[in-house]
N, C-alpha and C positions, 0 to 999 in steps of 0.2 A: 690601149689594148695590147700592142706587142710588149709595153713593159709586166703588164700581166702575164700573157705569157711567158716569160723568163721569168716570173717569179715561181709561176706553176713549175717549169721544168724545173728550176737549181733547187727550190722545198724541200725534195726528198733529199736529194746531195747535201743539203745543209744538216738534216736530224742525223742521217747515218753519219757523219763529220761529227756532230755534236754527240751523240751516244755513245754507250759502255764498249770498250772495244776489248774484242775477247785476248784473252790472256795467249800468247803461245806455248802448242802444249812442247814439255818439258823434252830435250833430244835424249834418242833412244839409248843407252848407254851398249859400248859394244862389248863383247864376249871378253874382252881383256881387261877393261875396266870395271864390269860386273865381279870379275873370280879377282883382283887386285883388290877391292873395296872393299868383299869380303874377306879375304886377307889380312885387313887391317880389322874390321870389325871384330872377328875371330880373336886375334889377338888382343884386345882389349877386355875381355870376357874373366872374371873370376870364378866363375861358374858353369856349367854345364853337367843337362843329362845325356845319354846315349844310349841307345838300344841297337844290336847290332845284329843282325840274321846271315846264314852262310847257306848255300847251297850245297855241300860238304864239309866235312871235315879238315880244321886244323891242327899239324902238332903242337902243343906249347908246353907242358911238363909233365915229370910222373908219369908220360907213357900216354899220355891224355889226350885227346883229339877235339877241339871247341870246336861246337855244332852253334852255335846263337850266347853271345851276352848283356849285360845290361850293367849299366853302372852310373855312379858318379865324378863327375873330378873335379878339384877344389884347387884353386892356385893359392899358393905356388906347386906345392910336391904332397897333394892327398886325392889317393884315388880307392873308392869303394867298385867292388867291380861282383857280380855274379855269372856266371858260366856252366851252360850247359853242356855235357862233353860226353865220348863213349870212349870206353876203356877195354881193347877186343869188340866185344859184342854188348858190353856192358852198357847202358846207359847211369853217366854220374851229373851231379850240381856241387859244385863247389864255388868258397866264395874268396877274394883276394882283397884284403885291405893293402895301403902303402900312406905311410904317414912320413916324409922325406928320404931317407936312404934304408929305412927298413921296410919291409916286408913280409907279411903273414898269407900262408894259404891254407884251408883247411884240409886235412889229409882225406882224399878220396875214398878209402873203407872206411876209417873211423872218424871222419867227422871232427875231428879235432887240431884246433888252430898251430901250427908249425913256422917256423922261419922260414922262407926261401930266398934265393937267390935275386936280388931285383933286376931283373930284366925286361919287367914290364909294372911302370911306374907313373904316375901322374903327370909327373912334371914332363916327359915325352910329348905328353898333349900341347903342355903350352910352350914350348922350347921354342922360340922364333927359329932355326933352324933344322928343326924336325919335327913339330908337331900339325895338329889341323892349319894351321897358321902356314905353315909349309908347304901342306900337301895341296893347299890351294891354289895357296902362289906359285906353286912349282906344278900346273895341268898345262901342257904346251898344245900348241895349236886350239884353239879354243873355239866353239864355232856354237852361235844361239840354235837350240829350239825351238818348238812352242811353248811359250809359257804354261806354268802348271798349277796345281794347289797342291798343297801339302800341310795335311792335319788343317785345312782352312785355311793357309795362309799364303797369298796370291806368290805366288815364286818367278824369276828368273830359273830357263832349265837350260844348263849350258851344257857340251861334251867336250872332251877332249881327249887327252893321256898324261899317263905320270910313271915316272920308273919306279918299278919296284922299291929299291931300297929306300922313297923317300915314304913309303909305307909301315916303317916299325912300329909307331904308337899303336898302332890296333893289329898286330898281329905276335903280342907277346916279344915283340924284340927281337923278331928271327925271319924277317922278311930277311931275301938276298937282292940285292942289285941287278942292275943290265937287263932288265923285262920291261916291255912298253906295258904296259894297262891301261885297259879303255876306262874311262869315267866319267861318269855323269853328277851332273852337281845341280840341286836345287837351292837356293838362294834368294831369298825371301827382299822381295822389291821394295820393302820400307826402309828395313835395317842394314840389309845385305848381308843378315846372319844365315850363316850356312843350315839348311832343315834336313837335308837329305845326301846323299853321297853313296854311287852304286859302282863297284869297282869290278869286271870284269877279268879273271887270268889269275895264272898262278904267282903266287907273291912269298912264298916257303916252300920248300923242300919238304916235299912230300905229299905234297897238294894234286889235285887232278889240275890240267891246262884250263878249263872251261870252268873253274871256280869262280860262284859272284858272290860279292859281301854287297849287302846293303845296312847302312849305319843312319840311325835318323837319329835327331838331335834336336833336346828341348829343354825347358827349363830354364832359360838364362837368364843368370847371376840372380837367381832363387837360390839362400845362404843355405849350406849344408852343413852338420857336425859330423866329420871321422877322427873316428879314434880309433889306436892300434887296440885288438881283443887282452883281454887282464888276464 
């Protein structure tokens, strides 16, 4: 009878022993490792889209102020870009190819493709030194959010700051240095490819203090063809 009883008692302790035992879930990654991984991810990329919205106006040429653009870039040094801008009071669209060290923009009255200065170039984007690759690895003090979606896609939402000047890729090349900027970074918890990026503060000469750029980004390494205009 008592050896029955001890068999009754330890039966359970033996199947939970003997069953499936669940996996442990995976450690949380921290705000430093999250914005590093994308870092790396980023820079691995031959491709990417971007769409970029501003809460005011930027200077970037011709007297031109970008209100929101959109574009492509192609590694190593091709980037298709379109921009919405106002000139005075004017509202203009003009569009900026860059196929390695040249440069096309279409002239803002007429419409017609011109050389410019390249100051704002594709290869900015993937420069391990200056581009998105950069701008990520370079967000100090990093601290998680709540996680978020973006365009559907489960995200890491991290904050931090970044100075200025490691801002040039997306502001035509004319960011200045020595400004902290608030930034928010969403980062997609499968890949750790960067989706979203909201940059709080002025980051050019000429800008209001309370400028936000939000820049979302999609398409990767979806092959693109640019070509400079004939």
């Amino acid at each position: 009878m008592k050896r029955l009883l001890v068999m009754v008692v330890l039966l359970p302790l033996l199947l939970s022993a003997c069953g499936p035992k669940e996996k442990p879930a995976p450690p949380t990654p921290s705000p430093q490792e999250i914005t590093q991984r994308c870092s790396t991810a980023m820079g691995n990329l031959n491709y990417f889209h971007f769409e970029l919205e501003q809460s005011s106006g930027s200077p970037i040429a011709m007297g031109l102020k970008m209100l929101s653009a959109s574009g492509d870039v192609a590694r190593p040094d091709k980037l298709k870009l379109d921009i919405s801008a106002t000139m005075g009071n004017t509202a203009m669209e003009v569009k900026i190819i860059t196929v390695g060290k040249t440069t096309y923009m279409t002239n803002p009255l007429s419409g017609k493709w011109e050389p410019l200065p390249t100051v704002f170039n594709a290869v900015k984007f993937f420069d391990p030194d200056t581009g998105i690759k950069a701008i990520i690895g370079g967000i100090t003090s990093p601290m998680r959010l709540a996680d978020e979606e973006i365009s559907g896609v489960a995200c890491y939402h991290v904050k931090g700051s970044i100075d200025s000047g490691q801002l040039r890729p997306i502001t035509c090349g004319a960011a200045i240095g020595g400004t902290s900027v608030d930034t928010e970074v969403w980062i997609g918890k499968k890949d750790f490819l960067l989706r979203q990026i909201r940059l709080k503060g002025q980051i050019t000469k000429g800008e209001q203090a309370d400028i936000t750029r939000t820049m979302k980004l999609s398409k990767f390494d979806q092959a693109i063809s640019i070509k400079l205009p004939q």
